[in-house]
C-alpha positions, 0 to 999 in steps of 0.5 A: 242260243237265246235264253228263255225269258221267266222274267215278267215280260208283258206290257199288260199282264191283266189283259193278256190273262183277261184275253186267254179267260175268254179265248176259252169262253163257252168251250167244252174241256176237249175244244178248250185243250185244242185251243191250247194245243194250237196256241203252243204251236203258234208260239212255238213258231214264233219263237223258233228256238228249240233250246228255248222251247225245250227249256220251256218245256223243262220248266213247265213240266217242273214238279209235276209228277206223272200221276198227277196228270188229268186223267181223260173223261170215261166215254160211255 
């Protein structure tokens, strides 16, 4: 089994920050969650490792209560 990398890994984190800011440029909220969605399940395949992924998760989810989720827009 691999282990999750939480150590600072990326050559060029402002850039890669810079990327994902306009990945989401000029999105509603709803594509802007699409977009996430599909970008979790590309590097999920990339990494390929359930362990690691569910680690991931774990981590993500950390300290996150359940009524602190976002709560859907009303629809008319």
């Amino acid at each position: 089994m691999n282990a999750l990398e939480i150590e600072s890994n990326l050559d060029r984190p402002d850039d890669f920050y810079e990327s994902l800011i306009d990945t989401h440029r000029d999105l509603t909220l709803e594509q802007s969650q699409l977009v996430n969605c599909k970008l979790i399940l590309l590097l999920a395949n990339h990494v390929g490792d359930l362990d690691v992924l569910r680690d991931a998760m774990r981590r993500a989810r950390a300290g996150i209560a359940a009524s602190d989720r976002i709560q859907e827009p009303e629809r008319p």
